[in-house]
C-alpha positions in Angstrom: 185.9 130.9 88.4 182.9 129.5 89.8 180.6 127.1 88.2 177.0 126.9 88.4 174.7 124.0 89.2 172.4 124.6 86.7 173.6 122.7 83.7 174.4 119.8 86.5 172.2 116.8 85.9 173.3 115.0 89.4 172.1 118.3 91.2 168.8 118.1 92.9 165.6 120.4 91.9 163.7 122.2 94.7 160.8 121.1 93.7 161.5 117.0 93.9 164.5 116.0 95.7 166.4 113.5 93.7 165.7 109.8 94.5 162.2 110.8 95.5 158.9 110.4 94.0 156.2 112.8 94.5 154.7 110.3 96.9 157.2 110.7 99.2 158.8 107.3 98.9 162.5 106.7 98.4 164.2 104.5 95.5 167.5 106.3 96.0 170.7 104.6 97.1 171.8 105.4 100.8 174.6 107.9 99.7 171.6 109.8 98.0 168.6 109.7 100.9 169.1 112.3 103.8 170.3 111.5 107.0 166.5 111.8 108.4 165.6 109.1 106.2 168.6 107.1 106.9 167.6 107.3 110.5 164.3 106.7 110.1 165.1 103.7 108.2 167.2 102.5 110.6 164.6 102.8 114.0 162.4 100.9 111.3 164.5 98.3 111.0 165.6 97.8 114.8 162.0 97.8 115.6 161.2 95.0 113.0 164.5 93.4 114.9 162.8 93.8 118.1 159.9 92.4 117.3 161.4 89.3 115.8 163.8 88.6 119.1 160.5 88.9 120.8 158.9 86.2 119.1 162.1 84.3 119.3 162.1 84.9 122.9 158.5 83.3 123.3 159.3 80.3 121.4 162.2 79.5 123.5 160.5 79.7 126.7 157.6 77.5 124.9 160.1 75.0 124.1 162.1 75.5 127.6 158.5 74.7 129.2 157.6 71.7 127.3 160.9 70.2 127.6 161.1 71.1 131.3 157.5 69.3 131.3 159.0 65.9 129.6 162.3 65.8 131.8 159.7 65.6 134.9 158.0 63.4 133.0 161.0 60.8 132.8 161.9 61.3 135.8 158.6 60.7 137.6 158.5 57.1 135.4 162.4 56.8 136.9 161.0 57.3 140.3 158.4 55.1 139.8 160.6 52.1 138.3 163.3 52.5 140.9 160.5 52.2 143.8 159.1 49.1 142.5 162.2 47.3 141.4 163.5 48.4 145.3 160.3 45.8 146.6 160.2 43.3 144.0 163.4 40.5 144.9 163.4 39.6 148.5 167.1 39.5 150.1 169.2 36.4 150.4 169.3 34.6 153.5 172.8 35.2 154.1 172.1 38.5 154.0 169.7 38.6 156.1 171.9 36.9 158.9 174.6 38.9 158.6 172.7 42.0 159.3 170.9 40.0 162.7 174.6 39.5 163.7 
């Protein structure tokens, strides 16, 4: 006994797949939409991925730039501060004799 697919509501017309509208957009649930969608879907998806590790990319090497910009900035002032507190006291005198010696 076979039955037929005719009476089936769950079975899909030829003229409008089910879960499709005649515009060609999809509302059905993944089980429902063809494996071309599916895929298609998917590339969509990895390229909006893409796109948004790029821009994450771009902000860290912003932020890597700036901050390598501010640690040469501190350590420039470091540099700076450790030449003129190297000048500024003058050595004891017993130091100074012991190094004549």
């Amino acid at each position: 006994m076979s039955q037929s697919n005719h009476n089936n509501p769950s079975s899909s017309s030829p003229q409008e797949p089910r879960g499709q509208t005649t515009n060609g957009s999809s509302n059905a649930p993944a089980a429902v939409r063809s494996p071309q969608s599916e895929m298609a879907q998917a590339f969509k998806d990895l390229a909006r991925g893409e796109q948004h590790a790029t821009a994450l990319e771009a902000n860290l090497t912003n932020l890597e730039n700036r901050l390598d910009a501010l640690l040469a900035s501190i350590e420039g002032r470091a540099a700076q501060l450790d030449q003129s507190q190297g000048e500024g006291p003058a050595p004891d005198k017993d130091e100074t004799n012991e190094k004549k010696d």
